[in-house]
C-alpha positions in Angstrom: 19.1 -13.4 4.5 21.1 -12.6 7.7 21.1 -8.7 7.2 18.5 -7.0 9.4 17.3 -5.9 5.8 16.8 -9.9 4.9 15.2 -10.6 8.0 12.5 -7.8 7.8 11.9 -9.1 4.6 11.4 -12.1 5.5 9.0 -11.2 7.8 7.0 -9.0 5.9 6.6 -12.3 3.4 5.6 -14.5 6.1 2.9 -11.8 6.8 2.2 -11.0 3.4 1.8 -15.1 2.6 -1.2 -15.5 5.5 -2.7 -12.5 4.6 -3.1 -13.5 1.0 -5.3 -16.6 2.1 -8.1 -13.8 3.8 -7.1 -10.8 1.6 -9.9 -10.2 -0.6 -12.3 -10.0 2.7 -9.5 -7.4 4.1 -8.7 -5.4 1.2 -12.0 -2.6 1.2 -10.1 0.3 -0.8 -13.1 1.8 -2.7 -12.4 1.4 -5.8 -14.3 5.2 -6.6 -11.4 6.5 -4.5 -8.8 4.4 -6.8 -10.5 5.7 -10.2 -10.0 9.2 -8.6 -6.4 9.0 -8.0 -5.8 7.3 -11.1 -7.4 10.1 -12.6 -5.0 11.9 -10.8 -2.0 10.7 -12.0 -3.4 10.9 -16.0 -3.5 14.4 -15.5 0.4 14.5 -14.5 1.3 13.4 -18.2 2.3 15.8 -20.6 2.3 13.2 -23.5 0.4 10.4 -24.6 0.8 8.3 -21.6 2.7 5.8 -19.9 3.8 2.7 -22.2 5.1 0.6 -19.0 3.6 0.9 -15.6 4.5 -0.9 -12.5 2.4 -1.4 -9.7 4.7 -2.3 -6.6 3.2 -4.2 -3.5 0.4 -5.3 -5.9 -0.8 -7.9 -3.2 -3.6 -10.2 -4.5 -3.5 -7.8 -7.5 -7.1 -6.1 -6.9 -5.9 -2.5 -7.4 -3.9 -3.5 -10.3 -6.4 -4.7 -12.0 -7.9 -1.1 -11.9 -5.1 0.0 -13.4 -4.9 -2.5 -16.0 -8.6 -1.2 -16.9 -7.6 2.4 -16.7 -5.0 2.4 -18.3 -6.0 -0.8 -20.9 -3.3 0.8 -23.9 -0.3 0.6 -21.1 1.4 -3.0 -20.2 0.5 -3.5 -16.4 3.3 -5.3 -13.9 2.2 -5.8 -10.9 5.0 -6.8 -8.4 5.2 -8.5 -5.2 7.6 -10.1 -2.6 4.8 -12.6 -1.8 4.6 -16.3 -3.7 1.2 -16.6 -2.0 0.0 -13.3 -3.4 0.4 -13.2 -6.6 -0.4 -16.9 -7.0 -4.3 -15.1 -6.1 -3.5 -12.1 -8.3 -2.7 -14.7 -11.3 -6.2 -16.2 -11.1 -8.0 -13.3 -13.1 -6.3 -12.4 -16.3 -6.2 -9.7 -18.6 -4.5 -8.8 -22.0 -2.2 -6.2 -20.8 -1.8 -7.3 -17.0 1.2 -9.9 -15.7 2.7 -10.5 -12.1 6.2 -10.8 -10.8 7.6 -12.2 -7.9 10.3 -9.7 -7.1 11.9 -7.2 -4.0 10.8 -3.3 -4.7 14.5 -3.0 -4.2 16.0 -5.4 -6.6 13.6 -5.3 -9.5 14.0 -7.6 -12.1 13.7 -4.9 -15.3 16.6 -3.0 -17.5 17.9 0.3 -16.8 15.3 3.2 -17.9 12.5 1.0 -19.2 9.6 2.0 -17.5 7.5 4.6 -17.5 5.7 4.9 -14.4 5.6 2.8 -11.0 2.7 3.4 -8.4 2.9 2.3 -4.8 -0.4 2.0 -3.1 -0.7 1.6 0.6 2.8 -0.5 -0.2 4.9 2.4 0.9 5.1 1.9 4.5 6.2 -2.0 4.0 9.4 -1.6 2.7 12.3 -1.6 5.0 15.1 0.1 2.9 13.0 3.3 1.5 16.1 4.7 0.0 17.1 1.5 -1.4 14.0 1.5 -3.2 13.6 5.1 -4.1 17.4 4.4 -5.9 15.9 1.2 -7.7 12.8 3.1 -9.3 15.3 5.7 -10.3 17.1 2.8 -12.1 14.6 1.5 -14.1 12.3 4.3 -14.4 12.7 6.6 -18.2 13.8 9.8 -18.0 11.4 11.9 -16.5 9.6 9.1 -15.0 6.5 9.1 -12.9 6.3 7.7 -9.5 2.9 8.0 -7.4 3.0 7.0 -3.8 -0.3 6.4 -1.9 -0.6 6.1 2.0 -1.8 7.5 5.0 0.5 10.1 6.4 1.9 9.5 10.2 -0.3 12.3 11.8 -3.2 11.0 9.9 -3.6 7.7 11.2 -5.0 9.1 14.6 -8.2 9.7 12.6 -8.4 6.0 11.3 -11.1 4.0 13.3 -8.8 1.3 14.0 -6.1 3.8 15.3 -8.3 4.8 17.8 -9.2 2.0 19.5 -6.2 0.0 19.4 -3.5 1.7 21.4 -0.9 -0.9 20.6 -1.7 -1.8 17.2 -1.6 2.4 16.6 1.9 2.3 18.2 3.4 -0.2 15.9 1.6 1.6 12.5 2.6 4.8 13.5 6.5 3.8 13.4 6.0 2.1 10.0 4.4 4.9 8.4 6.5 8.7 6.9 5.0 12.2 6.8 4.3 14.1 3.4 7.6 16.4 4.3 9.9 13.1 5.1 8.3 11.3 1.7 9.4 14.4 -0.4 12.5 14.8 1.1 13.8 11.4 0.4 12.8 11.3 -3.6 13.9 15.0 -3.6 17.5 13.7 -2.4 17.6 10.5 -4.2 17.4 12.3 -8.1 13.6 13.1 -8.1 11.5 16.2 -8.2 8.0 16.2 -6.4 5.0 17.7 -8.7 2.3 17.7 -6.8 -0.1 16.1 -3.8 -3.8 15.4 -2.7 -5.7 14.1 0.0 -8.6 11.5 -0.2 -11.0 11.1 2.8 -12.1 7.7 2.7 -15.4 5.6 4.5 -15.8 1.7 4.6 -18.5 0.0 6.4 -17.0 -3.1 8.2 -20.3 -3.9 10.0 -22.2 -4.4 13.4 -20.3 -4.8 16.7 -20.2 -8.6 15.8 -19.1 -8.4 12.6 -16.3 -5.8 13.6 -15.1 -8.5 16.2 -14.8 -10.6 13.9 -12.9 -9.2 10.8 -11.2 -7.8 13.9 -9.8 -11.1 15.1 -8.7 -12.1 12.1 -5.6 -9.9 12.2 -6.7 -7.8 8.6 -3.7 -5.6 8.8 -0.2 -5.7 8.7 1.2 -4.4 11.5 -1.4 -6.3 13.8 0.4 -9.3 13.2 3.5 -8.0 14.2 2.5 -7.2 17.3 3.3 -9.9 19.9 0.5 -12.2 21.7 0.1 -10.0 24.4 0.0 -6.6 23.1 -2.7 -8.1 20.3 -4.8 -9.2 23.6 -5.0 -6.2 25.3 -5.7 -4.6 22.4 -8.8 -6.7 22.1 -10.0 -6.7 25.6 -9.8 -3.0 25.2 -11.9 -2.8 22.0 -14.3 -5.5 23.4 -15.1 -3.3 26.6 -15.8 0.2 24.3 -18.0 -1.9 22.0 -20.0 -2.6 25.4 -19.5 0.9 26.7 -20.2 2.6 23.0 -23.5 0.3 22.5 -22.4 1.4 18.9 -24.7 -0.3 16.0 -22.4 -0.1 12.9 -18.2 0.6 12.5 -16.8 2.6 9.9 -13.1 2.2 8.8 -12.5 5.9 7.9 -9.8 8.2 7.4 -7.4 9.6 5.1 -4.7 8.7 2.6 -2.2 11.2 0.4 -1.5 11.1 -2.7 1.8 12.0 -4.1 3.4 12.4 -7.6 7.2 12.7 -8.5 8.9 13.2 -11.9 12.7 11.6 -12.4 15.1 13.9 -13.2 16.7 14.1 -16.2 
């Protein structure tokens, strides 16, 4: 755990353990938006479907189950570094649906077992992307199916949050890739990308005191890595355009991308 590597991830579990205790209050994906891209990525397969897939960054396992639903003749794996958040994820079972506690770069599965892995809003948390891309070439089959889901760099302008929260937009905009940088590192690490789409999304978080509040409870990621400081300012400056906006009602809106690659071979 002394490796820059070791200490980012311990980080991100810290994070990822006192998120879990809030995360069903945080985590608004709409799940019309999840069906759609699961659609998506049924449409990719030429054959009868995917016997194994892996759902990596699972978190408290609400997108997963989704999946499991969606895809109820496939065995479901959802994998996370977090103790905390599967230990939520575990509460509702299902037949074809298990958890394990693992890193997305040392996964715990033999070579060329699985099918497909899916990464949603998961891609921008891991610290070693090629490290990663190499382990789901590992222990994906041949021709394996990999979906990523995210918002791309240039995109997260348009996010709500983004906009009013210069430093928090700072410190997301270095975690997160472009489409062209995404492709390029599966393309050089044995994988060929198929295809891409773009989902526009719109939550309702609430009134001005409501926003404040989910506000202050640090619901994403990269807010808690900012320091003290940089989260107050942050606030003071979304405090004074919630007095200057007189707005009634905030909207977490924007836009994530979806992309598929096959494994060569």
């Amino acid at each position: 755990m002394g490796s820059k590597n070791g200490d980012s991830n311990a980080t991100i579990v810290s994070v990822a353990d006192a998120l879990s205790q809030d995360y069903g209050v945080f985590d608004r994906q709409p799940h019309s938006t999840v069906k759609d891209m699961l659609s998506f990525l049924r449409s990719s397969v030429r054959d009868n479907g995917f016997e194994t897939i892996l759902d990596i960054g699972c978190g408290v396992g609400s997108v997963t189950r989704l999946i499991a639903g969606f895809f109820d003749k496939s065995q479901i794996i959802g994998v996370d570094i977090s103790r905390e958040m599967l230990n939520k994820a575990d509460n509702i079972r299902m037949p074809n649906l298990r958890y394990v506690l693992a890193d997305a770069s040392g996964l715990p599965f033999e070579k060329s077992t699985v099918s497909c892995a899916v990464l949603i809003n998961s891609w921008h948390l891991m610290r070693d992307r090629t490290a990663v891309v190499n382990e789901l070439r590992r222990v994906l089959a041949p021709n394996g199916t990999v979906m990523v889901v995210g918002i791309e760099r240039d995109k997260l302008k348009y996010e709500f949050f983004h906009q009013q929260l210069p430093n928090f937009h700072k410190k997301d905009y270095q975690q997160h890739d472009s489409l062209d940088s995404l492709i390029s590192r599966f393309n050089e690490n044995g994988f060929t990308y198929t295809d891409s789409k773009t989902y526009a999304y719109s939550t309702r978080i609430g009134n001005a005191e409501e926003t404040l509040s989910f506000l202050v409870r640090k619901p994403f990621f990269s807010l808690r890595l900012l320091t003290d400081e940089e989260f107050e300012s942050d606030l003071r400056h979304f405090r004074r355009w919630l007095a200057e906006s007189e707005i009634k009602e905030t909207v977490k809106n924007g836009v994530s991308t979806l992309a598929i690659f096959k494994k060569e071979g």
